[in-house]
C-alpha positions as CSV (number, residue, x, y, z in Angstrom):
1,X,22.1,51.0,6.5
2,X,23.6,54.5,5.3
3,X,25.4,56.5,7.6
4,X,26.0,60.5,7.3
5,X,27.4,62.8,9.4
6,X,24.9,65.5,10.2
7,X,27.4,68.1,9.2
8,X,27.5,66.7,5.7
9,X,23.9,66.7,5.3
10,X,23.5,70.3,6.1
11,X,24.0,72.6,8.9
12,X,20.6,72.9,9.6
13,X,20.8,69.1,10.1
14,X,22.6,69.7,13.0
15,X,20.3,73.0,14.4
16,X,17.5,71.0,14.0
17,X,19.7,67.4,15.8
18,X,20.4,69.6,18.6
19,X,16.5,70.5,19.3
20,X,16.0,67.1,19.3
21,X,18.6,66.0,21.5
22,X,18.9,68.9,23.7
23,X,15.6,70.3,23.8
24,X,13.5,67.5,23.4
25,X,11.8,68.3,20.4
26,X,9.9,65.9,18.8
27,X,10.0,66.8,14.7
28,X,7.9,64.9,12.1
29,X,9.9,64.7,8.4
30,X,8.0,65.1,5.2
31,X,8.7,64.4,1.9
32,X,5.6,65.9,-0.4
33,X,3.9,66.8,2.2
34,X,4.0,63.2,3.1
35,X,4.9,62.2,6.5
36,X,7.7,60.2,6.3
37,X,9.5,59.3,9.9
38,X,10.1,61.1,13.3
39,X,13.0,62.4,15.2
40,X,12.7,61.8,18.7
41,X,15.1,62.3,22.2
42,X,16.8,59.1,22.4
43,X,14.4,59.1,25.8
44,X,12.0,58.6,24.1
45,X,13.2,55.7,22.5
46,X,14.0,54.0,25.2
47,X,10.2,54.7,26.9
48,X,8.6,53.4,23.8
49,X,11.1,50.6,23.6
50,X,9.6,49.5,27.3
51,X,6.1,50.2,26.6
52,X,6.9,47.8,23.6
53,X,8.2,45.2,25.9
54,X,5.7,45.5,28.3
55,X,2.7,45.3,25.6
56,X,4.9,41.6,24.3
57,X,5.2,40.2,28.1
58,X,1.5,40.7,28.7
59,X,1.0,39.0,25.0
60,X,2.6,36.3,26.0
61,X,1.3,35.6,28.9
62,X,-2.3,36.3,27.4
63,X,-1.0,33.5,24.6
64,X,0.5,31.1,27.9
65,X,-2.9,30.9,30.0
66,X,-4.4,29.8,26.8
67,X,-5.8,26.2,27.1
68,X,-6.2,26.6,23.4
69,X,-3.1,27.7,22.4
70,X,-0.2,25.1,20.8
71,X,3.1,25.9,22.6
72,X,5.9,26.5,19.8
73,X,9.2,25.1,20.6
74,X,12.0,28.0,21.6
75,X,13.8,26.2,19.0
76,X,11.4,26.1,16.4
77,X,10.9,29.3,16.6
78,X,14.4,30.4,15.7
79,X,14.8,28.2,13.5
80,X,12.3,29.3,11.4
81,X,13.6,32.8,11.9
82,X,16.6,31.6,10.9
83,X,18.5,32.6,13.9
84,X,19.8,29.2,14.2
């Protein structure tokens, strides 16, 4: 992953950093005219971070009371994720 500075990208890196970060500013970035990623407060991170968690827990508890469902090994699973 490439790291920069946001002063050597361009000072209006850092203008536009600081509405994001201090006044919670949410800015879309095109390329084209193509929507490419978002800048968000790093709040909003983390609330999407736990909205992601919670939307997994209740997946896998959906997946657990499953009669029909074949439980997968912790193991296994890391393993083939190569985490192993």
């Amino acid at each position: 992953m490439n790291r920069l500075e946001a002063n050597s990208v361009s000072k209006g890196f850092s203008e536009t950093l600081n509405r994001v970060a201090l006044e919670g500013e949410r800015i879309i970035l095109q390329r084209r005219g193509k929507d490419m990623a978002v800048l968000i407060p790093i709040e909003d991170l983390a609330l999407l971070e736990q909205i992601e968690d919670t939307l997994d827990a209740a997946d896998a508890a959906d997946r657990l009371s499953d009669p029909n469902e074949t439980p997968v090994a912790y193991e296994s699973v890391r393993g083939d994720l190569g985490l192993d």
